[in-house]
N, C-alpha and C positions, 0 to 999 in steps of 0.2 A: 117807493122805498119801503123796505119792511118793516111793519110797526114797531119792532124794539131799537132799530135804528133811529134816535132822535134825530133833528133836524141839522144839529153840530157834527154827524156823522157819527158818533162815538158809540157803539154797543156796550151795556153793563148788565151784565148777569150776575144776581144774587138771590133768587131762587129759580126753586126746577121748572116753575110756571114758564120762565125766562127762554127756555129753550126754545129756540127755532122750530115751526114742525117738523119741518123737513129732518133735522138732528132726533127728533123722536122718533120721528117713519124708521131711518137708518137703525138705530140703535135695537127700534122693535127686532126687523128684520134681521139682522146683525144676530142679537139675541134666538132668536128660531134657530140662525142656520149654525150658528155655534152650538147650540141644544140637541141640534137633529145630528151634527156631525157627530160631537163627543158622546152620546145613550149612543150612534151605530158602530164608532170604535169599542166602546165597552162591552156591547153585546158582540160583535163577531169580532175580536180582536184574536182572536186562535187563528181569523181566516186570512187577516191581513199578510200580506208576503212580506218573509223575511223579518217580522217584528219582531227588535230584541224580547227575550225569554222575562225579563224585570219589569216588563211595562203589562202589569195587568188592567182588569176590569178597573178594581178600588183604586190603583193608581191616574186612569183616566178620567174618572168621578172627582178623583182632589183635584185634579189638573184642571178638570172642566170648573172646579168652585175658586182655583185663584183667578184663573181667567175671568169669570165672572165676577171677583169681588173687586177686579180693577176698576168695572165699568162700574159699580155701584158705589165705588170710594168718589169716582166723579159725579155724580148724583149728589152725593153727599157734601164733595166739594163746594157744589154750589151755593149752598147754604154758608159756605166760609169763607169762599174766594172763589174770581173769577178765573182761576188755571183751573179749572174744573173742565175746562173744553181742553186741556191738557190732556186732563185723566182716560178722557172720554176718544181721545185719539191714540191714545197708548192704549187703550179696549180694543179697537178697531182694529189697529198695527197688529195683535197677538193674532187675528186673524188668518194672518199671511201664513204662520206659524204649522198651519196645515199642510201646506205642500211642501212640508217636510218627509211628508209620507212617500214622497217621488224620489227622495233619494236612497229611500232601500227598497223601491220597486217599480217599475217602468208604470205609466198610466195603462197602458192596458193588460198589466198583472194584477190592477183591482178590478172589481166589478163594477157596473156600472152605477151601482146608489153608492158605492164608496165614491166614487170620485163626482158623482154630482153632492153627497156631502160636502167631502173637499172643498170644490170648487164654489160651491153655494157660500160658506164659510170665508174662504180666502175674498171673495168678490165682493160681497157684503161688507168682509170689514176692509176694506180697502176703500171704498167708498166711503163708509164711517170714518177711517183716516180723512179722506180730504177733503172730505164737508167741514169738519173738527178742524182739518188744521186752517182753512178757511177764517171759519171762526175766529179762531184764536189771531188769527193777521187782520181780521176787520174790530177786533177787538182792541186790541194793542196792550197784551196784558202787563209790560208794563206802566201804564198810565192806569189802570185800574188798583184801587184799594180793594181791600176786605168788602166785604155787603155788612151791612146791618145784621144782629142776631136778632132780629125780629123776623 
């Protein structure tokens, strides 16, 4: 059984020590392919097909900072409660968010590091999803209180 699993079955997360590795490994990766995807829409977003004319560089930089500040409110979650594996599956989810890109252009109207971003992106947080929502069912957030602010 995994060590944060006590012997009553019950999981409680109240700090980020708390997380599963495996939910870090995810998150790490998750974080890369979300990074590597969002810097290569920004920098060749002129090349992407058919991208509305409104969605610039500085618009994909903010885009790429609330998506990231989802996953990081769940980090921070964790320090106040355990929906934090919530936060951290609503990180994941925005992942999918990428192949959005297929609906104003055929996969092979991008290149081929556009759509291994893409797909790096979409895969990673889909996995992040279901590790997360995992979680969250072996957890049972509602029997869980607040953590300790210690």
């Amino acid at each position: 059984m995994h060590k944060l699993i006590p012997r009553n079955g019950s999981l409680k997360l109240g700090r980020i020590s708390d997380l599963p590795r495996h939910i870090w490994f995810l998150l790490a990766v998750y974080f890369v392919a979300s990074s590597a995807h969002f810097v290569h829409n920004a920098a060749y977003i002129a090349y992407y097909p058919n991208m509305p004319s409104w969605i610039t560089s500085d618009r994909v930089y903010v885009a790429w900072s609330v998506v990231t500040a989802v996953g990081i409110a769940g980090l921070v979650a964790l320090r106040l409660h355990a929906a934090a594996a919530m936060f951290i599956a609503v990180y994941g989810a925005l992942g999918l968010g990428g192949l959005a890109h297929y609906t104003l252009a055929l996969c092979s109207e991008h290149t081929f590091m556009t759509n291994v971003t893409i797909w790096s992106e979409a895969i990673s947080g889909l996995c992040l999803l279901v590790a997360s929502a995992v979680l969250v069912t072996k957890q049972g957030l509602r029997s869980l209180p607040p953590s300790d602010a210690a």
